[in-house]
C-alpha positions in Angstrom: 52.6 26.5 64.2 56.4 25.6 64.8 56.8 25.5 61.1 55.8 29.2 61.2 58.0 30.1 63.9 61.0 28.1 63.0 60.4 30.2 59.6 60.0 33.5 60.8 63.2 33.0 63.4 64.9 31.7 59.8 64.0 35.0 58.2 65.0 37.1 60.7 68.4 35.8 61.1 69.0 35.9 57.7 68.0 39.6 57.5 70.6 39.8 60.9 73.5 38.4 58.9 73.2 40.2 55.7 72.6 43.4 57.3 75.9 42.2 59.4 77.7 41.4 56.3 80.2 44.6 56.1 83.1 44.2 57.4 82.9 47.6 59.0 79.6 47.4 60.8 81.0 44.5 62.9 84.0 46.8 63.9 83.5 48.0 67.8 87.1 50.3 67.9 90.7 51.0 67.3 93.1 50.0 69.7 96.8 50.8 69.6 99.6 48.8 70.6 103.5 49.5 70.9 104.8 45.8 69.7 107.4 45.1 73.2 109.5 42.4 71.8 111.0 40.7 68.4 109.3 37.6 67.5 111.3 35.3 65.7 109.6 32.2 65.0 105.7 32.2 63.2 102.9 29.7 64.5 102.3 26.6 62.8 100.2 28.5 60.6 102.9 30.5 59.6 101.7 33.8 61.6 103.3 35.9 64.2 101.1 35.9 67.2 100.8 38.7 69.1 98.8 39.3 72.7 99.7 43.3 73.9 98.2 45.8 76.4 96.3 48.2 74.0 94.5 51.5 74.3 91.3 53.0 72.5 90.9 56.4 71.6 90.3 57.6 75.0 92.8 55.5 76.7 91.3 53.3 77.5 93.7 49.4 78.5 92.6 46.3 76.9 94.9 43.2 76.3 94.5 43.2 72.2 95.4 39.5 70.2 96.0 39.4 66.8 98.1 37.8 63.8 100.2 39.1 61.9 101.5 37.7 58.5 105.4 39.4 59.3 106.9 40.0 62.4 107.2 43.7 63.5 110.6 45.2 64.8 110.3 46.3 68.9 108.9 49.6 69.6 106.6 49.6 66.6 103.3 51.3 67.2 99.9 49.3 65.7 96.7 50.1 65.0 94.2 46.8 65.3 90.6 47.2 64.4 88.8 44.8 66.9 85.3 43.9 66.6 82.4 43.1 69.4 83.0 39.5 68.7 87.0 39.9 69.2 87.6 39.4 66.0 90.8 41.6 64.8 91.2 43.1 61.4 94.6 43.9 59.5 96.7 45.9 61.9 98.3 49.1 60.5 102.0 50.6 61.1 101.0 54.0 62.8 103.2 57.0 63.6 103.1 58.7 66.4 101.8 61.9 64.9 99.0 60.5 63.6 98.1 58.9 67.0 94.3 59.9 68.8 95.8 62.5 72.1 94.9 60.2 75.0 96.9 57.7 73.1 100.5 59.2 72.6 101.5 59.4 76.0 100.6 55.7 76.8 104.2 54.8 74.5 107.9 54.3 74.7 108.4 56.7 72.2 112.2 56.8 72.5 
């Protein structure tokens, strides 16, 4: 009896993570953040760490981390995927044209 159940728990996580495989289906939303400072020096890993207030599409705040492989000059607008788990994808230069409406008027745009 616990062989079957350890088996069918087994199976059913498996069938969990490969159906969670996709990058994208773990993705919960965009947030976008307006980089506030110059970071000069990368983590021992060689990464620029970066821990900003961020907003979803509807403008909503969140405090977004996430690494980036080069530094980004001040006043630079992000997008960061960020998934249920907090996992962050590749961030993405945006400009602010292309920016969701509840969004633009959260930036220094100067």
């Amino acid at each position: 009896m616990k062989i079957m159940k350890f088996l069918a728990m087994t199976i059913l996580f498996t069938t969990f993570l490969v159906g969670c495989g996709d990058k994208g289906a773990l993705i919960e939303k965009d947030y976008y953040v307006q980089i506030n400072e110059e970071l000069q020096t990368p983590n021992s890993n060689g990464h620029f760490v970066y821990a900003l207030e961020g907003y979803d599409k509807d403008g909503n705040e969140k405090v977004v981390s996430f690494f980036a492989e080069k530094p980004y000059k001040k006043g630079t607008i992000v997008r960061v995927p960020r998934s249920l788990e907090g996992y962050t994808g590749d961030p993405k230069v945006m400009n602010v044209d292309d920016l969701p409406e509840n969004v633009k008027g959260k930036f220094n745009q100067s």
